[in-house]
Backbone bond lengths (Angstrom), bond angles and torsions (degrees), N, CA, C in turn:
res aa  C-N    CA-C-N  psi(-1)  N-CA   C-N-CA  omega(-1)  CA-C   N-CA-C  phi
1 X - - - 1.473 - - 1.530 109.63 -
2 X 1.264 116.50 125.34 1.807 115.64 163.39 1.338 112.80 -53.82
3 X 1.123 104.02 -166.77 1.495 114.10 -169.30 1.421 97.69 -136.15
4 X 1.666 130.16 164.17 1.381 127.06 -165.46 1.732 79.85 -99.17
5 X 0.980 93.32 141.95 1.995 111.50 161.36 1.089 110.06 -133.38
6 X 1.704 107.94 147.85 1.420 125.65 -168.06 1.708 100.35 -64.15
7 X 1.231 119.13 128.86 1.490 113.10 168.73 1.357 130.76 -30.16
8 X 1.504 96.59 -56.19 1.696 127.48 -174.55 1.955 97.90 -61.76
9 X 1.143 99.39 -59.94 1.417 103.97 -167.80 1.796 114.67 -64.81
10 X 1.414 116.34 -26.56 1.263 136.50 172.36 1.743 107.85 -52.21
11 X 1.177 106.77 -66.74 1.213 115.91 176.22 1.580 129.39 -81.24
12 X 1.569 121.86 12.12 0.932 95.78 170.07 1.457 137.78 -106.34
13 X 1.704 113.88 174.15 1.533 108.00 -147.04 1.273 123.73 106.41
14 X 1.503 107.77 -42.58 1.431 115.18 -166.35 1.440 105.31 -115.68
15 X 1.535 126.50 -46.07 1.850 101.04 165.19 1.750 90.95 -120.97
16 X 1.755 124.67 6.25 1.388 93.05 -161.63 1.822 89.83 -132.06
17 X 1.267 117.37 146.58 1.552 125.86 172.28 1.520 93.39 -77.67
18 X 1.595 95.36 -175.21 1.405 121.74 172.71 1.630 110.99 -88.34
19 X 1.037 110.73 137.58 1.536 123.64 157.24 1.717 135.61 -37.62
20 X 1.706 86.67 -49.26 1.501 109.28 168.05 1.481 109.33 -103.22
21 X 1.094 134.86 137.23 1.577 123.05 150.01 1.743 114.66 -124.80
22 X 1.055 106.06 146.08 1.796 105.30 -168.47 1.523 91.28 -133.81
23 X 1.417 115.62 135.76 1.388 113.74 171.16 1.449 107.58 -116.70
24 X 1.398 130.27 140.22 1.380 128.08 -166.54 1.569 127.96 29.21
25 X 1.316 104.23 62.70 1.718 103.99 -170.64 1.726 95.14 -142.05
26 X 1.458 114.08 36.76 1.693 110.53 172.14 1.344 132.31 -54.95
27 X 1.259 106.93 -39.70 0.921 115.90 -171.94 1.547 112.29 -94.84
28 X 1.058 139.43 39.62 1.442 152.28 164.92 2.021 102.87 -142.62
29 X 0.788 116.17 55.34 1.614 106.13 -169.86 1.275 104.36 -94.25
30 X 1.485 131.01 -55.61 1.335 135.70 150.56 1.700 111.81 6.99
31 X 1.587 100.72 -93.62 1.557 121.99 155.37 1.135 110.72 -11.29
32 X 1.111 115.40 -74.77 1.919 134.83 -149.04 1.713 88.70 -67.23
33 X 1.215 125.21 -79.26 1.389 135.30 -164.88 1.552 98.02 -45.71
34 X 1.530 124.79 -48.58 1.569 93.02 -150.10 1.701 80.91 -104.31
35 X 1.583 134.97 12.63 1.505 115.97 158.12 2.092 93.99 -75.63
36 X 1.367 124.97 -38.65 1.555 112.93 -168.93 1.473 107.58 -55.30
37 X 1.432 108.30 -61.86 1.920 112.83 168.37 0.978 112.48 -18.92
38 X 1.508 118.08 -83.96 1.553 125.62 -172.71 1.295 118.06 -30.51
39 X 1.385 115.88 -61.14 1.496 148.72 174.90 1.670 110.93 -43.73
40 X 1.443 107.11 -42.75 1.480 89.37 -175.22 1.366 89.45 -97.12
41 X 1.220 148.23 -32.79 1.387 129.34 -173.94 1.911 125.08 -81.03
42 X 2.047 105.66 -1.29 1.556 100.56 154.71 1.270 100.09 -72.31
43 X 2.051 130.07 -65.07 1.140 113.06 -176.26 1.240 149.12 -32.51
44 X 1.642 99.61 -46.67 1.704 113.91 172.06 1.478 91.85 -49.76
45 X 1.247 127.98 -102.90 1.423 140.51 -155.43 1.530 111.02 -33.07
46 X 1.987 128.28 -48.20 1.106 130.11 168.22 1.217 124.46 -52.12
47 X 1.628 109.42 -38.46 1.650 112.71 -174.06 1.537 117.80 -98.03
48 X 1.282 111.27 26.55 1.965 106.01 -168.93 0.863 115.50 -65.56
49 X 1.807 125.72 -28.51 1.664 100.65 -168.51 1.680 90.72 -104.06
50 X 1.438 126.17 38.94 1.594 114.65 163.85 1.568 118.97 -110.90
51 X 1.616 103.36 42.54 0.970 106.86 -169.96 1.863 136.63 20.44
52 X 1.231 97.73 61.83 1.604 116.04 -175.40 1.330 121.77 -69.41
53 X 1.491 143.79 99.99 1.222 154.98 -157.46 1.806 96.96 -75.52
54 X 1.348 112.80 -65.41 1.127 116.55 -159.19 2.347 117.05 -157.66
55 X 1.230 100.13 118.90 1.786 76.36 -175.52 1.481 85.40 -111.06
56 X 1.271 122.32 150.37 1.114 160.01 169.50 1.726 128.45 -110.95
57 X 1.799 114.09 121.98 1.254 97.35 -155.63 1.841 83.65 -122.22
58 X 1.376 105.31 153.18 1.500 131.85 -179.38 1.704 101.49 -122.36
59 X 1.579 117.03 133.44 1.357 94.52 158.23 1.732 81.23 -163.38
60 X 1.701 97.34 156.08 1.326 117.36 169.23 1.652 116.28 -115.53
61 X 1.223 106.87 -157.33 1.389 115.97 151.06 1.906 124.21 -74.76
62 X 1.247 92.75 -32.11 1.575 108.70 -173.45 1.629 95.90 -98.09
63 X 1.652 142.97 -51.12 0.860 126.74 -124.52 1.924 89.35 -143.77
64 X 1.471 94.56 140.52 2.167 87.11 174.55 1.902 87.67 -147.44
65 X 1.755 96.45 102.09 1.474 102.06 -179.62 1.603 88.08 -113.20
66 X 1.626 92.84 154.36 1.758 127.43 179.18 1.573 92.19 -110.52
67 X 0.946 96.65 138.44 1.998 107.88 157.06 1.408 123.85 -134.84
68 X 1.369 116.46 91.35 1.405 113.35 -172.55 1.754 92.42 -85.07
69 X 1.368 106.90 147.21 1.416 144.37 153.24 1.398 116.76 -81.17
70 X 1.437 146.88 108.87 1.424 149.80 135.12 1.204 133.01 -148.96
71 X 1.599 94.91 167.46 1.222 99.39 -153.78 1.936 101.28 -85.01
72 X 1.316 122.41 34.31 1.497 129.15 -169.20 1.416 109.41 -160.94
73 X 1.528 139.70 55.23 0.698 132.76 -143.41 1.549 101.66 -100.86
74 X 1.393 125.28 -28.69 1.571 112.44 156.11 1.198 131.63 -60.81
75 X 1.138 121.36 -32.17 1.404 116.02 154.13 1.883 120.43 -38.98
76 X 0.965 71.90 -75.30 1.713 89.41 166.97 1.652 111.85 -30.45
77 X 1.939 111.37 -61.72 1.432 95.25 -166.06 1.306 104.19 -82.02
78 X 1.483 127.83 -39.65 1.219 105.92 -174.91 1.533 105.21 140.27
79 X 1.128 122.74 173.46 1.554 120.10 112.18 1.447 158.39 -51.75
80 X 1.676 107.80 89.78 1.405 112.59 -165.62 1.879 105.26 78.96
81 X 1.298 108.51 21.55 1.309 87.25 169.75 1.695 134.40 93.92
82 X 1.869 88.09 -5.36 1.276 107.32 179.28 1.793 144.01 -77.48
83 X 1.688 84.98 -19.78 1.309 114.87 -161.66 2.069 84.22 -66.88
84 X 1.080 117.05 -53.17 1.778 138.35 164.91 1.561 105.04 -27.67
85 X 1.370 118.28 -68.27 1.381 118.21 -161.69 1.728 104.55 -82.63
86 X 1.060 99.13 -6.75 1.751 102.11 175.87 1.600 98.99 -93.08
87 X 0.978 128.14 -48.01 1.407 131.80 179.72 1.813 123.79 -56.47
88 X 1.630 105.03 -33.65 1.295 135.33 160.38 1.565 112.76 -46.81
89 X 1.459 97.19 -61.27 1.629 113.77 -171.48 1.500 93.83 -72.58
90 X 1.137 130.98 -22.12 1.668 108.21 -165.00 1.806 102.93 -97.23
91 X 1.369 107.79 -16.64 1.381 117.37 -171.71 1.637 90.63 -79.73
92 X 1.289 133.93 -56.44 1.574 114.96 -178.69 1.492 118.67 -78.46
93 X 1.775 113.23 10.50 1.600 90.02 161.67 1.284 97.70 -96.88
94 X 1.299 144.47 -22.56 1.467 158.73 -167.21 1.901 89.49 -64.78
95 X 1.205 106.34 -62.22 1.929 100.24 179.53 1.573 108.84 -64.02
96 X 1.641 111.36 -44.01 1.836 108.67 178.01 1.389 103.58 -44.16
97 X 1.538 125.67 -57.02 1.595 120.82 -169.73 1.632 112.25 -61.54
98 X 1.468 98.26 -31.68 1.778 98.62 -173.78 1.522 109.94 -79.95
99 X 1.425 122.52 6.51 1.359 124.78 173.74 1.915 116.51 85.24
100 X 1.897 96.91 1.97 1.286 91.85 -157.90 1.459 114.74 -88.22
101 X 1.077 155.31 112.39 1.314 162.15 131.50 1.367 124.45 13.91
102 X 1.540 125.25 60.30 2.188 98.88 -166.33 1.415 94.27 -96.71
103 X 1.401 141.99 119.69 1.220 139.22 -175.84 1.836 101.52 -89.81
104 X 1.620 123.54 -11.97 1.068 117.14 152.31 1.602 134.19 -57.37
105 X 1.543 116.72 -166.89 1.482 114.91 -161.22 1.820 62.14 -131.55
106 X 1.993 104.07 138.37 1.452 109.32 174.66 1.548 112.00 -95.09
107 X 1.392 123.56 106.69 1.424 116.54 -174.40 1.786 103.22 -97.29
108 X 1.686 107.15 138.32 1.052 122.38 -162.64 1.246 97.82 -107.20
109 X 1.519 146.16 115.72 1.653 136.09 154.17 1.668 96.54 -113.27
110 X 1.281 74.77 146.83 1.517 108.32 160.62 1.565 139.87 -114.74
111 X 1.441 128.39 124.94 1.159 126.19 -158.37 1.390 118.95 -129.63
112 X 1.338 117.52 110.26 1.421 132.31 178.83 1.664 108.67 -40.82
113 X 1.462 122.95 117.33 1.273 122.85 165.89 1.601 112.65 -100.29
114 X 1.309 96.22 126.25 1.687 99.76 -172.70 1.804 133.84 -71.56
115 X 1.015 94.78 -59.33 1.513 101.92 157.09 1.348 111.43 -96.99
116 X 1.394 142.35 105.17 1.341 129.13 119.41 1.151 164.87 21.27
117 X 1.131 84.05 -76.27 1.798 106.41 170.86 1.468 108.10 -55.91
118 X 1.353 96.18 -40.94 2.039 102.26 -167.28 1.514 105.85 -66.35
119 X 1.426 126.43 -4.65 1.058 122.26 -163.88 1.680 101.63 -114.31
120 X 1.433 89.23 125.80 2.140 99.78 175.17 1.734 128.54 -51.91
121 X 1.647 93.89 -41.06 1.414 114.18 -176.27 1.705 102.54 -68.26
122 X 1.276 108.65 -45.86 1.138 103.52 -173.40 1.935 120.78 -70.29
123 X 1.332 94.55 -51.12 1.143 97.32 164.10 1.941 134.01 -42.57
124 X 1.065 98.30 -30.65 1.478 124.00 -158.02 1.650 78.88 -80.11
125 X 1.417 121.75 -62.23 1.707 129.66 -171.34 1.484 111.68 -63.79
126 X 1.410 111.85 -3.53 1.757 129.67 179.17 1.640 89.45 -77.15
127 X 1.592 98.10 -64.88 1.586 104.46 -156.85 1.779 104.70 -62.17
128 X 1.127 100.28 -43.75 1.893 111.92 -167.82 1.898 86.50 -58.50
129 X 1.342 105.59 -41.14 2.108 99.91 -159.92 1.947 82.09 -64.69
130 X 1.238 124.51 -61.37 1.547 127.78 -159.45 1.943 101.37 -41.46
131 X 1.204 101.38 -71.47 0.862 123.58 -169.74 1.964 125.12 -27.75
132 X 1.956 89.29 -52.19 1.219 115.88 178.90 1.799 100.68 -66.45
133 X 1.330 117.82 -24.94 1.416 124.67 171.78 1.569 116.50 -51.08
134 X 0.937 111.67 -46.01 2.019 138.24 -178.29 1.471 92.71 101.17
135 X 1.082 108.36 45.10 1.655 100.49 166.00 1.536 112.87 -81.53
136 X 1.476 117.34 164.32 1.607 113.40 177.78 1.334 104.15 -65.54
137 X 1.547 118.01 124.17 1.433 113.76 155.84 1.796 135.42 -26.08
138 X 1.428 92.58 -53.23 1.874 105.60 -165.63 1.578 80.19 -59.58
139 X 1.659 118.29 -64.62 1.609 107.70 -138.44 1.675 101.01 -68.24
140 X 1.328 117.38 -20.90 1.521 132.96 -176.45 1.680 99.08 -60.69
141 X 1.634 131.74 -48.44 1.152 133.20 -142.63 1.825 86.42 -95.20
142 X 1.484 117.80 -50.90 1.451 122.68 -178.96 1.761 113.43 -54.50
143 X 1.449 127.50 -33.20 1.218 129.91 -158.27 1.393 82.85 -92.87
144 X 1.312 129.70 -56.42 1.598 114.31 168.03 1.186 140.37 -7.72
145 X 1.685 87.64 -72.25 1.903 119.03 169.60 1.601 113.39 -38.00
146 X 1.437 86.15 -60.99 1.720 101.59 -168.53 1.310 91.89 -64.76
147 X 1.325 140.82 -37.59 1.586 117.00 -163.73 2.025 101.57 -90.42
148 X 1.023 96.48 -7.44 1.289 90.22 173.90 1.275 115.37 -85.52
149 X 1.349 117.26 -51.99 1.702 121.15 172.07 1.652 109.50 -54.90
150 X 1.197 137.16 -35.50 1.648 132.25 -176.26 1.586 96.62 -59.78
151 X 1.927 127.87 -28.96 1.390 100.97 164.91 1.780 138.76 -70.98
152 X 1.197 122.20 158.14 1.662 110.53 -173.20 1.176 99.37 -68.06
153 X 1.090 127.87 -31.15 1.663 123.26 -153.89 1.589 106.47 -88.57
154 X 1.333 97.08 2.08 2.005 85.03 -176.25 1.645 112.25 -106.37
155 X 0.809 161.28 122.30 1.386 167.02 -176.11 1.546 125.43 -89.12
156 X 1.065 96.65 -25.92 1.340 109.17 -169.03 2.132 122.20 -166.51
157 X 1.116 108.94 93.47 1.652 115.66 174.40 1.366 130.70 -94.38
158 X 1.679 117.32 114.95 1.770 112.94 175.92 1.631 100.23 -129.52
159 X 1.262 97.33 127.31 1.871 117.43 170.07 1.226 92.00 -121.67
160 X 1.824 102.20 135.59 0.954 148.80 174.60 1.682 117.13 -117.03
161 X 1.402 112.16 107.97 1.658 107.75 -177.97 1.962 101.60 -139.46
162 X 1.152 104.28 135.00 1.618 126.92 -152.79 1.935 105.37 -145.42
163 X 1.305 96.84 135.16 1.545 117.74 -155.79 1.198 150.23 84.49
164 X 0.374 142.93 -171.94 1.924 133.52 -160.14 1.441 112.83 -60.00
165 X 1.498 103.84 81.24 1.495 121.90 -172.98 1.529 107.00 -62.97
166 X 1.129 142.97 127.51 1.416 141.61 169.27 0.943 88.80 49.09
167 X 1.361 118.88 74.30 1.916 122.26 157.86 1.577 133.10 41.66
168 X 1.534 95.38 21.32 1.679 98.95 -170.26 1.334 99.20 -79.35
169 X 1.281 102.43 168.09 1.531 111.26 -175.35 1.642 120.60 -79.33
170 X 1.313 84.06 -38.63 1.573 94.06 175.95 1.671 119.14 -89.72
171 X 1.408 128.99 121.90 1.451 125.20 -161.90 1.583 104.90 -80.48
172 X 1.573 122.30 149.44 1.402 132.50 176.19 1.090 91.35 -160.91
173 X 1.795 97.63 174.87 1.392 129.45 162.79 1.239 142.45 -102.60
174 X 1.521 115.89 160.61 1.457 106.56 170.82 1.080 102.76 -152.97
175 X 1.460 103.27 152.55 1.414 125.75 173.84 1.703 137.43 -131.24
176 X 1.356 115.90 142.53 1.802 94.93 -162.58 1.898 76.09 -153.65
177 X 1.704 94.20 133.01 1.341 126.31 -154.89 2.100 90.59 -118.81
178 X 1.105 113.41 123.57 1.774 105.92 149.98 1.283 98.66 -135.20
179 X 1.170 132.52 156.85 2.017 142.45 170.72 1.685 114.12 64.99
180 X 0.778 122.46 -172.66 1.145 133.51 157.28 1.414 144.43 -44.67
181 X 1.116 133.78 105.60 1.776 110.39 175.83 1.379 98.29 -136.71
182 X 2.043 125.01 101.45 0.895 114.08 -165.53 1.651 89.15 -99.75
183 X 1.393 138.38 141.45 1.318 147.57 -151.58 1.313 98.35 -112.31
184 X 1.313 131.39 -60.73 1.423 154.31 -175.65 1.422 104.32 -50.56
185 X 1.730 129.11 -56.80 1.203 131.47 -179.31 1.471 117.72 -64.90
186 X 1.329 110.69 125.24 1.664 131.24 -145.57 1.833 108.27 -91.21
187 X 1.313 110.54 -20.36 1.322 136.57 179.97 1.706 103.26 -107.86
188 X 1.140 130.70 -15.81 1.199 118.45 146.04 1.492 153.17 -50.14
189 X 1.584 144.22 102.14 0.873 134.82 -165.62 1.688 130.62 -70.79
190 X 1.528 115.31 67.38 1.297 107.18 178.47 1.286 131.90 -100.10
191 X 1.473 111.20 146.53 1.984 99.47 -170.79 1.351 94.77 -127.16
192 X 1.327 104.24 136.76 1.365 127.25 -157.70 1.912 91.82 -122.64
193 X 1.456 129.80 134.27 1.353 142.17 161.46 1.525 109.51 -124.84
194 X 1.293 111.89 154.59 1.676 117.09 158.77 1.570 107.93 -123.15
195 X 1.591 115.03 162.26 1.481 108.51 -162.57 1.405 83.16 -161.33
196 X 1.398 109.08 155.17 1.925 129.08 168.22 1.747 96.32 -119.68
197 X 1.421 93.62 141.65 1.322 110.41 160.60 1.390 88.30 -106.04
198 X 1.433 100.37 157.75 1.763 109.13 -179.75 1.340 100.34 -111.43
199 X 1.468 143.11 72.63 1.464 121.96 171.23 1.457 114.31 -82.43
200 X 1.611 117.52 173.11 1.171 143.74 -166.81 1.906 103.44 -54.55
201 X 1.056 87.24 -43.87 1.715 113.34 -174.13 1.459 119.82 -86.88
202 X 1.200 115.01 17.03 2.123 126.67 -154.74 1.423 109.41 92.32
203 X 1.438 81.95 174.49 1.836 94.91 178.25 1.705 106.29 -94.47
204 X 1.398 74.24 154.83 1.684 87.69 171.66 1.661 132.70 -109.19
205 X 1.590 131.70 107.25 1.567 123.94 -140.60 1.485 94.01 -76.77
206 X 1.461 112.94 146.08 1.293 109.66 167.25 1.254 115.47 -140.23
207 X 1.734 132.93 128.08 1.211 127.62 -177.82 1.255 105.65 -133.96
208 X 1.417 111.24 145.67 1.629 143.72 -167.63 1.248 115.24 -90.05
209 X 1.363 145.23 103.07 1.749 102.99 155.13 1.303 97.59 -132.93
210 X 1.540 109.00 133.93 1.602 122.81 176.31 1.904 91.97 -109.51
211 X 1.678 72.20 143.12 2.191 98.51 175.97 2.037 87.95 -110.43
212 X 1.607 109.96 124.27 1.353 103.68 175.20 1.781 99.05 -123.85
213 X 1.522 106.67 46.03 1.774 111.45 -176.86 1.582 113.04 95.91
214 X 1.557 103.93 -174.71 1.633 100.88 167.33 1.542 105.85 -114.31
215 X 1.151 112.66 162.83 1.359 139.52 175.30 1.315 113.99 -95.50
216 X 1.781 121.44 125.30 1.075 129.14 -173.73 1.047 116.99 -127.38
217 X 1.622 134.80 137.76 1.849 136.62 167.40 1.248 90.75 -11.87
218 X 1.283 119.17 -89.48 1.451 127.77 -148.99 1.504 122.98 -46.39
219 X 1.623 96.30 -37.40 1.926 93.45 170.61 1.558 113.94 -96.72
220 X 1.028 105.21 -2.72 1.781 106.44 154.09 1.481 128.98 -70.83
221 X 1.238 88.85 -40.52 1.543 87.80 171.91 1.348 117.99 -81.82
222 X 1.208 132.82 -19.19 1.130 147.15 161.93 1.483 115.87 -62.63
């Protein structure tokens, strides 16, 4: 029997980069890793309802850039740009308390994601927002599907949601499959998210994975 592997982690190298990239900073790695941790888990938790696809961290000796991905990005900046410099200020008292040191300047971009739908994370924060509504699970997980499949770019949609489905006492699963999601194929583009609904009664697990085709030399290099 195989073993389940993370989508993201399966493929990378071959259609997907790293999350983090650090150029000449070895000798501080310690540092570096548990300031990135911290970092993506204030954002995750601060930014949930801005529908956030993906943040991405850059840092040098000279330079420590964030790149959030979403699909709401005025929300996000603000007025005039402010929503950013408040978010800035809360990220270096968040490292002051963690003891951590950034002797860089923290640059914040933000990046418009175009379609939506094509995106797992986001989707996944569709089902967790519905859910937290007391809406029915099934019709919550199917209206998903369907809005995900009406885009060109998606090929294939499976949600996965586990625990106390409509408040039953006893916890299970469910699952609802449309297109394709070949997992195994290495040149395939799949994006895989996980998400909590927070109900009254526990959380509820929810996982995404959209197939949006395969990836080829030729349109990579392109």
């Amino acid at each position: 029997m195989s073993h389940s592997v993370h989508p993201y982690s399966h493929r990378l190298g071959i259609i997907r980069d790293w999350k983090s990239r650090w150029f000449g900073m070895k000798d501080k790695y310690r540092q570096n890793l548990k300031s990135d941790i911290l970092l993506r888990e204030f954002l995750t938790k601060r930014l949930r309802d801005f529908y956030v696809s993906i943040i991405e961290i850059e840092r040098n000796e000279k330079m420590f850039r964030v790149l959030i991905k979403t699909s709401r990005p005025g929300m996000l900046l603000g007025k005039n740009g402010e929503g950013i410099t408040v978010l800035r200020t809360d990220l270096m008292k968040m490292f002051h308390r963690a003891k951590i040191v950034i002797s860089q300047d923290i640059k914040i971009d933000v990046e418009e994601i175009r379609s939506p739908e094509s995106s797992a994370a986001i989707l996944a924060h569709m089902v967790a927002e519905s859910l937290e509504k007391r809406l029915p699970f099934r019709r919550v997980m199917k209206q998903i599907i369907e809005k995900a499949m009406a885009n060109r770019d998606v090929k294939g949609v499976k949600i996965y949601c586990g625990g106390r489905l409509g408040g039953a006492d006893m916890a299970r699963s469910e699952e609802l499959k449309r297109g394709r999601i070949p997992l195994q194929t290495l040149r395939a583009d799949v994006d895989f998210a996980r998400e909590k609904a927070h109900m009254t009664y526990g959380d509820i697990g929810i996982k995404v994975w959209v197939y949006r085709g395969e990836v080829f030399a030729k349109k990579q290099n392109a």
